[in-house]
C-alpha positions in Angstrom: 17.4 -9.8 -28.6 15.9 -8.4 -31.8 13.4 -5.3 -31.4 10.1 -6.5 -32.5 7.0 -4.0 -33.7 3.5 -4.4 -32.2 0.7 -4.3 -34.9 -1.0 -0.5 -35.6 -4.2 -1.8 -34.1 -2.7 -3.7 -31.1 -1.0 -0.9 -30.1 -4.3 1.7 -30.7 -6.1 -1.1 -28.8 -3.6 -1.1 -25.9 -3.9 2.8 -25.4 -7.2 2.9 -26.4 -7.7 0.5 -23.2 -10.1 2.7 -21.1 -13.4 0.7 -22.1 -12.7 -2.7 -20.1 -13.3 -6.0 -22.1 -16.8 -7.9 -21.6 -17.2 -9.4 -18.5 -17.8 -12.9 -18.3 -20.7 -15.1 -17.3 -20.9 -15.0 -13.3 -20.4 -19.1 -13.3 -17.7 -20.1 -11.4 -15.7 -21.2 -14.5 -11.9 -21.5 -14.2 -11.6 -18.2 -15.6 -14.1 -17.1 -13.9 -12.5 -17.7 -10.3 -9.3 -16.8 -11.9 -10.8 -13.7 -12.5 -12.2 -13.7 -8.6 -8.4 -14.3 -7.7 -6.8 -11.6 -9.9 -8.9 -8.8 -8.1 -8.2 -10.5 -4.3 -4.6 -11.1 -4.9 -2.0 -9.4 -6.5 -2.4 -11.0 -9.4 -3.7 -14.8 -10.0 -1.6 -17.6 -9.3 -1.7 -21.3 -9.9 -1.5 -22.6 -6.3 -4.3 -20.6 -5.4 -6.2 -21.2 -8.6 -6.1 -25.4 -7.8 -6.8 -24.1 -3.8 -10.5 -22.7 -5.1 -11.1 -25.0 -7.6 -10.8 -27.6 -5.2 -11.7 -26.3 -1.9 -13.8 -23.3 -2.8 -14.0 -19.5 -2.6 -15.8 -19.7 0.3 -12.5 -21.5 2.2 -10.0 -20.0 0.5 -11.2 -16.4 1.6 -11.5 -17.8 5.1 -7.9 -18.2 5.4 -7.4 -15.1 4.1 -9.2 -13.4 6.3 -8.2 -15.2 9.6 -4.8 -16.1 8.4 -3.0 -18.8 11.0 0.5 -17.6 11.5 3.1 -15.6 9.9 3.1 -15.8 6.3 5.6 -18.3 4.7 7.4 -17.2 2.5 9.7 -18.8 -0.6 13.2 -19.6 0.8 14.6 -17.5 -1.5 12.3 -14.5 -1.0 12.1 -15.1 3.1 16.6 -14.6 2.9 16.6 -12.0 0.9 14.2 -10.1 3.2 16.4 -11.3 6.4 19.0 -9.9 5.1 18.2 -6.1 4.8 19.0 -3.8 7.6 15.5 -2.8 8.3 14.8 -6.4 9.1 17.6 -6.6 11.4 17.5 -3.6 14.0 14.6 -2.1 15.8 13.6 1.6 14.8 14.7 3.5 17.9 18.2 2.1 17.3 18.2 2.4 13.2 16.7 6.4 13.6 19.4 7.0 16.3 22.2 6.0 14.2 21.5 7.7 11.3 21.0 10.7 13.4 24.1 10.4 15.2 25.6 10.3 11.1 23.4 13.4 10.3 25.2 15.0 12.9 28.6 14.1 12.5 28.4 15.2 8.8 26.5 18.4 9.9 29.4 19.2 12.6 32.2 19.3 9.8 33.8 22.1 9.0 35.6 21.7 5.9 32.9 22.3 3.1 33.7 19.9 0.4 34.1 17.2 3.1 30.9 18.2 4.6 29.1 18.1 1.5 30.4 14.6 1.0 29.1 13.3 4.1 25.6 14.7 3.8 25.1 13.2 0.7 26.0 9.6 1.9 23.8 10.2 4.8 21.1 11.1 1.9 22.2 7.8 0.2 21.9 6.1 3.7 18.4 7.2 3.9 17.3 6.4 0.2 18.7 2.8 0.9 16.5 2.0 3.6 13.9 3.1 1.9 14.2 1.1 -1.3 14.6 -1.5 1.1 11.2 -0.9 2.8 10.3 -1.3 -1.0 12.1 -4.5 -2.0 10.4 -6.1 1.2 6.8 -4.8 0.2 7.5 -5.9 -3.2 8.6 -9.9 -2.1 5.7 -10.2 -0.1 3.1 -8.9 -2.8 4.8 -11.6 -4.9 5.3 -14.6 -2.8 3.1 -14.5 0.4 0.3 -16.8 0.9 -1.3 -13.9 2.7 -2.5 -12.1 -0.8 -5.6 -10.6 1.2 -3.7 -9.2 3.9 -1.0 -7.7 1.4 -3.3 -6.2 -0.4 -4.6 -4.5 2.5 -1.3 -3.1 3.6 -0.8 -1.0 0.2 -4.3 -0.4 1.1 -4.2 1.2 4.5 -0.5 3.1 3.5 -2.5 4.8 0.9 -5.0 5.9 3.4 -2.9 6.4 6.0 0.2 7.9 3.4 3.1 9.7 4.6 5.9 10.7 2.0 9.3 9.4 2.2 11.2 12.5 1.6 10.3 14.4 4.3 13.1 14.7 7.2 14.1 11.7 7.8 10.9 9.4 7.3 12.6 7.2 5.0 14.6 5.2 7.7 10.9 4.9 9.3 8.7 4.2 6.2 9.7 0.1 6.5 8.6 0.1 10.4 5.4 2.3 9.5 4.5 -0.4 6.4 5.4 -3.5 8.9 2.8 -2.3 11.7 0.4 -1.9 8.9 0.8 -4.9 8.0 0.1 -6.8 11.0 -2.8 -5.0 11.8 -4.3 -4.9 8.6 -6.9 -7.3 8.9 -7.8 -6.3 12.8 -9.9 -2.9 13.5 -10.3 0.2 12.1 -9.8 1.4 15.6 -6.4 -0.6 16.7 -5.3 0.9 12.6 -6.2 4.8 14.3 -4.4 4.3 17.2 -0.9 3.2 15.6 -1.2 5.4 12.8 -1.4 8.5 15.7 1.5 7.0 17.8 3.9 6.6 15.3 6.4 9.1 14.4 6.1 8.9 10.6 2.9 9.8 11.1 3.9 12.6 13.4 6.4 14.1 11.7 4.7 13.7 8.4 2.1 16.0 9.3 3.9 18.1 11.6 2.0 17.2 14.8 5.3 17.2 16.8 5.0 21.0 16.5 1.9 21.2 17.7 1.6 22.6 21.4 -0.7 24.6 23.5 -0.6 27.9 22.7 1.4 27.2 19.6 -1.3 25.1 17.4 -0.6 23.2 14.5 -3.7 22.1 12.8 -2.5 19.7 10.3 -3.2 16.2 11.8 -6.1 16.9 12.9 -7.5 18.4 9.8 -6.1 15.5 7.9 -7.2 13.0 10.6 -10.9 14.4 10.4 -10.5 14.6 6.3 -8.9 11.6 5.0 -8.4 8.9 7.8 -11.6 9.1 9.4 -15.2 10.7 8.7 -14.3 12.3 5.4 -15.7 15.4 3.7 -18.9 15.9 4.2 -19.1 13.7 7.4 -20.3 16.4 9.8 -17.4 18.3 11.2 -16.6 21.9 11.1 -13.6 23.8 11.6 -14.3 24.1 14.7 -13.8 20.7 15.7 -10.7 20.6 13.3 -9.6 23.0 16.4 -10.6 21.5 19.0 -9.1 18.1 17.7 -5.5 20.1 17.2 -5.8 20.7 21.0 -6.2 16.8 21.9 -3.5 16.2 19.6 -1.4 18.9 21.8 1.9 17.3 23.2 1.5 13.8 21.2 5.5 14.1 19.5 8.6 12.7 18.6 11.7 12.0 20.3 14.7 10.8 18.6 17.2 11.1 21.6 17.1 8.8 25.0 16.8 12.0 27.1 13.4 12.5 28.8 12.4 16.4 28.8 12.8 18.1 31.8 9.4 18.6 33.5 7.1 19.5 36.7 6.8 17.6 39.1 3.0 17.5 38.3 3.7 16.7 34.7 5.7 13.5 35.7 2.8 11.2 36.0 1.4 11.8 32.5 4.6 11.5 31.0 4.8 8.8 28.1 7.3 7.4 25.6 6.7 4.2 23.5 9.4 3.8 20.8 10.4 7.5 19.2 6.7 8.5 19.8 6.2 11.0 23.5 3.5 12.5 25.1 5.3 15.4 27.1 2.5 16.9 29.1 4.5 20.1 29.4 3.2 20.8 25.9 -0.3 19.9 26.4 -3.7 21.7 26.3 -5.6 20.6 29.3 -8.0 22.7 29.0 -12.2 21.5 28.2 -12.7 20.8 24.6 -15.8 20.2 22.7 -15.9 18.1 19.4 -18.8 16.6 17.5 -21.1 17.7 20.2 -19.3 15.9 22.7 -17.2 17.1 25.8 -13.6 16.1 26.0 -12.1 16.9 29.8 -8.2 17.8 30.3 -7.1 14.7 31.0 -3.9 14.2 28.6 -3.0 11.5 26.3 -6.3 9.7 27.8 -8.3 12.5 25.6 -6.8 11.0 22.0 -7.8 7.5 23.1 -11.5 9.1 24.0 -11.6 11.0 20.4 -10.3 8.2 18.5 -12.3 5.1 20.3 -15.3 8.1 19.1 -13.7 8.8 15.4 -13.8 4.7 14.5 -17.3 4.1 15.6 -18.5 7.3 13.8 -21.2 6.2 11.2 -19.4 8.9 8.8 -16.1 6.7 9.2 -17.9 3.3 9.0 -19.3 5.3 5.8 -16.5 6.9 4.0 -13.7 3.9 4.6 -16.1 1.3 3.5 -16.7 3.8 0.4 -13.5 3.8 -0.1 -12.7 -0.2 0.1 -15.0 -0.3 -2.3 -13.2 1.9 -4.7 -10.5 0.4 -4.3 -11.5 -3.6 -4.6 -15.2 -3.6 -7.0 -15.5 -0.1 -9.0 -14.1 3.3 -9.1 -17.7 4.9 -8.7 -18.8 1.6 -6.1 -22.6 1.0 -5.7 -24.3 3.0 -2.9 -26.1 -0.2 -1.5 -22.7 -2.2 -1.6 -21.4 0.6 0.6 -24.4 0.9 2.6 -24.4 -3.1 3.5 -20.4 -2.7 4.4 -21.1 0.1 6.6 -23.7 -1.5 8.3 -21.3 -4.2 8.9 -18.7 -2.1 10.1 -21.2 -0.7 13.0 -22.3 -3.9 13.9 -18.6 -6.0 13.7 -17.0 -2.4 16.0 -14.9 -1.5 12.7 -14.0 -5.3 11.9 -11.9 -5.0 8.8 -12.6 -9.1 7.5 -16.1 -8.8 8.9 -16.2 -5.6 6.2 -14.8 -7.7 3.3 -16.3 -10.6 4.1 -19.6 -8.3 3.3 -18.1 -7.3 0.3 -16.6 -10.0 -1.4 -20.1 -12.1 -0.8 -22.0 -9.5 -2.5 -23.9 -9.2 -6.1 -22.0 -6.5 -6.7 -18.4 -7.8 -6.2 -19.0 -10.6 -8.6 -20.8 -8.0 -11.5 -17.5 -6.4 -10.8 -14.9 -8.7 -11.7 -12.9 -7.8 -14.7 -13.8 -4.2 -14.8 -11.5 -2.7 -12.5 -8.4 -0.9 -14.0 -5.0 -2.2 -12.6 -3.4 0.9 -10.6 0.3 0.8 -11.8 1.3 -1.4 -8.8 -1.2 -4.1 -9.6 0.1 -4.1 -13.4 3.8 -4.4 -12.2 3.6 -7.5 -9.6 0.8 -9.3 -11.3 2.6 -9.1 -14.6 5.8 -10.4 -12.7 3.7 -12.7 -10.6 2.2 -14.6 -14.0 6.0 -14.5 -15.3 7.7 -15.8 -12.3 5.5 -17.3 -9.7 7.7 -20.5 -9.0 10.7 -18.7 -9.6 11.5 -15.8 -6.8 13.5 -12.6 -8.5 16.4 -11.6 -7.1 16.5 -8.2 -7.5 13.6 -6.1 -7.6 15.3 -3.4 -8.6 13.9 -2.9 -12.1 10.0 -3.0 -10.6 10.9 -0.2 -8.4 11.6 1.9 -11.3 9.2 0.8 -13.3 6.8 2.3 -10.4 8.7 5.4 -10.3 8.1 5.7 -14.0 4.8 4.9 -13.9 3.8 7.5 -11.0 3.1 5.5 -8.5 6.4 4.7 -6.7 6.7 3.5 -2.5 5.5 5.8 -0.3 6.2 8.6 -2.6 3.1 10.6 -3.1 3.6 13.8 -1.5 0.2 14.8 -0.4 -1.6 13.2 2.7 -4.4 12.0 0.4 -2.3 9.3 -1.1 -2.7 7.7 -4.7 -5.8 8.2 -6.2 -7.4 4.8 -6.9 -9.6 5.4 -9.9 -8.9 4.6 -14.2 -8.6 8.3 -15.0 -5.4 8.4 -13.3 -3.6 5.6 -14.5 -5.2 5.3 -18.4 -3.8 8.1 -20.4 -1.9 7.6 -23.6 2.0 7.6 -21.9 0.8 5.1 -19.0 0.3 2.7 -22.0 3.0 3.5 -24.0 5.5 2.7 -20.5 3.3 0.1 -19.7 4.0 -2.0 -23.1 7.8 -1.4 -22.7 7.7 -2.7 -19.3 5.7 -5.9 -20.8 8.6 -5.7 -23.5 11.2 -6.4 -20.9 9.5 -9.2 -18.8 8.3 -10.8 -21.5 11.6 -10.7 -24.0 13.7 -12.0 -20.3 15.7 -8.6 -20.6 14.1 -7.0 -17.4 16.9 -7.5 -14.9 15.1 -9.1 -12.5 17.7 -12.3 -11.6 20.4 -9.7 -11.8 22.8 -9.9 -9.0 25.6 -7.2 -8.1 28.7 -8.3 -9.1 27.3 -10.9 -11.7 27.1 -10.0 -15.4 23.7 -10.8 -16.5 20.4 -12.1 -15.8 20.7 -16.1 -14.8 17.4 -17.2 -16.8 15.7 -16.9 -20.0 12.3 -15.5 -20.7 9.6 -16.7 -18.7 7.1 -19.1 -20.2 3.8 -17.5 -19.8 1.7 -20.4 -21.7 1.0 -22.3 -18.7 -1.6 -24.0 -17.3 -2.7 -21.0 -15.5 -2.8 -19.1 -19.3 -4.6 -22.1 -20.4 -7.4 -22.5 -17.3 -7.8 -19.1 -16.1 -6.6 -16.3 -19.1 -7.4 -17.7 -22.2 -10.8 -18.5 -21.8 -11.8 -14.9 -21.1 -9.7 -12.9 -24.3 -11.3 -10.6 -26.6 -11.0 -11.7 -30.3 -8.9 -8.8 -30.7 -6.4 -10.1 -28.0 -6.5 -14.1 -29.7 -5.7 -12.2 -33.0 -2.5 -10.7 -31.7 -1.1 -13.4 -29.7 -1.4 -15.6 -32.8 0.4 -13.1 -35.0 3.2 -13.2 -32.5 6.5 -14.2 -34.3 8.6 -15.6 -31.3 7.9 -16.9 -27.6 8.8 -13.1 -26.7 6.8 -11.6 -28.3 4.0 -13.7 -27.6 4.4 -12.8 -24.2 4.8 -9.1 -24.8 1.7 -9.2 -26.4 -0.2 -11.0 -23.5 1.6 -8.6 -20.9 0.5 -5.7 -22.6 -3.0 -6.7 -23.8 -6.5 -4.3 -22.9 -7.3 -7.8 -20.7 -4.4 -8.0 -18.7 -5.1 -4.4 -18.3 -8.5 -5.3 -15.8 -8.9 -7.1 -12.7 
């Protein structure tokens, strides 16, 4: 494949991209619903162009919101996801096994032999990992579920934990998977599994918190970022008190049940690798956000978090941050206000929420203005390349996230990836943006690459399609048009398209 050079202005106008391209007429053109597509999917697809063109938005959002059944996916897509080991064993057994390898590599005493077998237990752990990520990948490329997809990035952003500490990449894939199947439920039933599972536990350190030994780090984060947000009317104080409900909620990765009182028995609870050892507990009176919370035991999280999701503060600051994250980085105050008010009258109804959203003013003034976070850029640029065709390894998109910065469930700090343009816009996003157009676009990206073949099985993808035709090429800037026609090959034609200021916006 020959190395082709983008013209000087094509390639100022690609960095240059921060200022998003026109937005269209609010008819509901082709492009225009292609463009109502782009920014509720992953990316825009044919199938679901025709299903709105001939059904409406109206129907086609209804099914996305009350989806009927598990998602189905491409044949293809749905073995390669059977196949991986997270998809195959239950967490409890999955964590115990690589424990019990931890510990046979920890137990040996000859030193390079040792070192040997910690690193493949390091390698053991990456692996799952990547599969967690090959899985999230195939269903933000294939499912018919594009809603509740989008949601599940979503909520692991809100909810984030980091891979790489301990051992949370063997539970990252079951952490994502709950997600998933609750993402379009309530905020409440999110709360409560994101608090009983033990990525979340570990993550931030709550199975070291204890009475009389008090770890404040899930509750300050659970206060902060998963709940009423700063500013929403807490005080250290309650961060405090919170850390004392929290008391005793922990992880166990053995099948040994603690040794405890007799009086302790009765409020003793394990569910998976998540346990509530009462031995560790605070049952003392706590008061938080005004409100008394008696020693009753695990019952006292269930009372603060049934109080936490019906909190106007969290009905305020998660519908805030929806917004951000599907109409505008700086979203309207009304849009949020209506979408709050929906939340407290729906009990935290996630659809109900979107549903507000989606059928406002606002969302349709938005469309085409929001900057594609690195994810977004990755799978829809895939997804226009090779919708009818599942990859077969999604190897290369993995990287292309690490290089980009925004890599699976790999942002360190509980605050997860930040959702705005400023983030993702600079000068060297571009620059590794247009070489990961480049590679899609010239066929050379590695996706159809199996182990143990020796190449790619197709050629480049054909990106002039009908849904170019209906849905993209109605709504380029002359600047875009210009480019595309001085393309010298069917490669870099797509290049071009790929790594356009349009396809830049959603």
């Amino acid at each position: 494949m020959r190395h082709f050079a983008l013209s000087t202005a094509f390639v100022l106008g690609l960095i240059g991209c921060a200022a998003a391209p026109n937005a269209v007429a609010p008819s509901h053109t082709a492009a225009q619903d292609a463009l109502w597509l782009d920014r509720l999917t992953w990316g825009a697809s044919s199938a679901d162009l025709d299903a709105v063109r001939s059904k409406g938005r109206e129907a086609w959002l209804e099914a996305q919101l009350k989806p009927a059944g598990p998602a189905a996916l491409p044949a293809p897509a749905q073995a390669q996801i059977d196949a991986l080991s997270i998809a195959q064993q239950p967490l409890p057994p999955l964590v115990q096994r690589m424990e019990a390898q931890r510990k046979a590599a920890d137990a040996l005493t000859d030193d390079m032999a040792k070192a040997e077998a910690q690193k493949a237990y390091q390698q053991a752990l990456t692996k799952l990992a990547r599969e967690a990520s090959a899985r999230a990948l195939l269903n933000a490329l294939y499912t018919p579920h594009q809603v509740q997809e989008q949601l599940t990035w979503f909520w692991f952003n809100h909810f984030n934990v980091h891979q790489f500490k301990s051992n949370l990449r063997v539970m990252v894939g079951d952490y994502e998977q709950g997600l998933r199947e609750r993402s379009l439920g309530t905020f409440r039933d999110l709360l409560g599994y994101t608090a009983h599972h033990p990525a979340m536990l570990r993550y931030l350190d709550n199975e070291q918190n204890a009475a009389n030994r008090i770890n404040e780090n899930y509750a300050r984060e659970l206060l902060e970022l998963h709940t009423l947000g700063v500013g929403g009317g807490y005080s250290q104080r309650d961060v405090q008190e919170l850390a004392r409900v929290l008391t005793g909620l922990g992880v166990n990765l053995t099948d040994v049940k603690p040794k405890l009182k007799p009086a302790h028995e009765a409020q003793y609870r394990r569910a998976g690798l998540m346990e509530f050892n009462p031995a560790r507990h605070d049952f003392g009176e706590k008061t938080l956000l005004g409100i008394t919370v008696k020693g009753q035991g695990e019952a006292e999280l269930d009372q603060v978090l049934d109080l936490l999701a019906t909190h106007p503060s969290t009905a305020r600051f998660v519908s805030r941050k929806l917004a951000r994250y599907f109409v505008a980085d700086e979203p309207p105050p009304a849009l949020v206000e209506r979408m709050a008010e929906r939340w407290r009258q729906s009990g935290g109804r996630i659809a109900e929420v979107l549903r507000a959203m989606v059928g406002s003013p606002e969302f349709e003034a938005s469309l085409g203005r929001k900057f594609k976070d690195p994810t977004h850029y990755v799978v829809s640029a895939v997804r226009l390349a090779y919708a009818d065709k599942v990859v077969l390894n999604t190897g290369p998109m993995i990287g292309w996230l690490y290089r980009l910065g925004q890599a699976p469930y790999n942002r360190q700090t509980p605050d997860g990836y930040p959702l705005d343009e400023s983030a993702w816009a600079g000068p060297g996003q571009m620059t590794t943006r247009f070489e990961i157009a480049r590679a899609i676009g010239s066929g050379s990206a590695g996706l159809f690459k199996v182990e143990g073949e020796p190449k790619d099985r197709p050629a480049f993808p054909q990106l002039a399609q009908p849904l170019y035709y209906q849905g993209i090429a109605p709504r380029l800037t002359a600047a875009t048009q210009q480019a595309l026609s001085a393309a010298t090959s069917p490669q870099e034609w797509n290049t071009y398209l790929l790594a356009s200021p349009d396809f830049m916006y959603r």
